[in-house]
C-alpha positions in Angstrom: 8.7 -13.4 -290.4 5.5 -15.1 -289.2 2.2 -14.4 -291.6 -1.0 -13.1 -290.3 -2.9 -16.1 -291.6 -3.2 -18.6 -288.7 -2.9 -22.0 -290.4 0.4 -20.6 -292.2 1.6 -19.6 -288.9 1.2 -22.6 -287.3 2.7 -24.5 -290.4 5.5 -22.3 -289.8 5.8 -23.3 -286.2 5.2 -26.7 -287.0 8.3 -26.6 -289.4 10.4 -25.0 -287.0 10.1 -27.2 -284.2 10.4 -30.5 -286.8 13.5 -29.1 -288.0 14.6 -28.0 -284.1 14.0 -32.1 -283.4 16.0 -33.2 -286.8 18.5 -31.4 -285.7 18.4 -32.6 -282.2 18.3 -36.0 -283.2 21.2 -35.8 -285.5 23.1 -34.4 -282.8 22.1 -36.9 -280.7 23.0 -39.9 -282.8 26.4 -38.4 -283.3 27.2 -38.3 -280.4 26.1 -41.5 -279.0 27.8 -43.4 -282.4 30.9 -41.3 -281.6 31.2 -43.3 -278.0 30.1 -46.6 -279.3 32.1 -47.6 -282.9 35.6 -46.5 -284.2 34.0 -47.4 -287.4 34.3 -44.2 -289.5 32.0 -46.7 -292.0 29.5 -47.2 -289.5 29.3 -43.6 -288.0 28.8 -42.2 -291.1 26.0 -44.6 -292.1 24.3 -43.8 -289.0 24.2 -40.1 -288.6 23.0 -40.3 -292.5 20.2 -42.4 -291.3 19.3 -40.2 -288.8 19.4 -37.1 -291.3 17.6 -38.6 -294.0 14.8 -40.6 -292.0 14.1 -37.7 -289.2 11.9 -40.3 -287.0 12.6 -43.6 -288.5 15.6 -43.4 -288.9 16.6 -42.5 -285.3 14.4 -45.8 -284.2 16.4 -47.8 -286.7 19.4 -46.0 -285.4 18.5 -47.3 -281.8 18.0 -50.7 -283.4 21.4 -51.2 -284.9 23.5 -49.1 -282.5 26.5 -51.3 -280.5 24.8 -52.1 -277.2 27.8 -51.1 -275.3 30.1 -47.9 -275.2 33.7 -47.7 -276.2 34.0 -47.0 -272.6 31.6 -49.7 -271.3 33.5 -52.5 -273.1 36.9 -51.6 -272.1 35.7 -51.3 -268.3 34.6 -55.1 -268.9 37.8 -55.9 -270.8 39.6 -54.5 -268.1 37.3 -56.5 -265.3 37.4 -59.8 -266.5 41.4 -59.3 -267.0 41.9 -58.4 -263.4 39.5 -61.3 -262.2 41.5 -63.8 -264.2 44.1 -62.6 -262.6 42.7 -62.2 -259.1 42.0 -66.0 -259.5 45.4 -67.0 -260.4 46.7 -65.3 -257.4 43.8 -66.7 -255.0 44.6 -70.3 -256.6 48.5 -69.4 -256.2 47.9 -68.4 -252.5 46.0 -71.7 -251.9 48.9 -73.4 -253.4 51.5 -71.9 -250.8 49.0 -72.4 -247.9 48.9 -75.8 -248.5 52.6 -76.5 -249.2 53.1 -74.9 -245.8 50.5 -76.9 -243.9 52.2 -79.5 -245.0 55.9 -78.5 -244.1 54.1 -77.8 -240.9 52.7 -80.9 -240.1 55.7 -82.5 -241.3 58.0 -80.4 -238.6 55.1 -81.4 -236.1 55.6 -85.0 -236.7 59.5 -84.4 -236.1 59.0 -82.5 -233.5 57.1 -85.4 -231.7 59.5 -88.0 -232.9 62.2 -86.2 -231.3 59.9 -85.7 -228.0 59.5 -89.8 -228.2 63.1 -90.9 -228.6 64.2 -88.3 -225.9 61.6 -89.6 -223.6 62.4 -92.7 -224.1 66.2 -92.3 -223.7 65.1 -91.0 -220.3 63.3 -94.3 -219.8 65.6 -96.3 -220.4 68.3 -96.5 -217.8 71.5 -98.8 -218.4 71.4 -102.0 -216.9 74.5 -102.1 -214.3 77.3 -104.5 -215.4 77.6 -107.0 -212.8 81.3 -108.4 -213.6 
């Protein structure tokens, strides 16, 4: 398999481990492409990068990849959803606080009306009728 001659051998282990990275890189950009686009066009256009440009192409590959996962972007998707509607429910909540506060303060200032007039009826005691 290997020859005796030292400078083919280490072109043949040079070889081998250039093809061993192509292949790892290929594998690697498929992977990665595969959990950032849906894109059949792009996927394909990207692992053919990779395989044609060993090196260069798997920089340019790093270049023009999504910056985000499938994954990644749906978690944010999902996040920003349940913050809008965490703040609808917060500004919902401040809403019915503040109705109530005031149907509060309103009952108050019955309350203290009614504490007035009977305190007053108390007060007041009939004049006697002198006939």
């Amino acid at each position: 398999m290997f020859n005796d001659d030292p400078v083919i051998r280490a072109m043949q282990i040079g070889l081998g481990l250039s093809a061993l990275l192509l292949v790892y890189l290929v594998f690697y950009a498929t992977r990665d492409i595969l959990q950032r686009s849906n894109s059949l066009l792009v996927q394909t256009f990207c692992i053919v990068m990779v395989a044609l440009l060993p090196v260069v192409g798997f920089f340019l590959y790093l270049l023009v990849r999504p910056s985000e996962t499938l994954q990644q972007r749906e978690t944010a998707t999902k996040i920003a959803e349940l913050h809008t509607l965490l703040t609808e429910r917060q500004e919902k909540l401040a809403r019915v606080k503040s109705k109530a506060r005031e149907h509060v303060e309103g009952l108050k200032k019955i309350d203290a009306n009614e504490r007035i007039q009977k305190a007053m009826q108390k007060d007041i005691v009939p004049a006697p009728v002198h006939a």
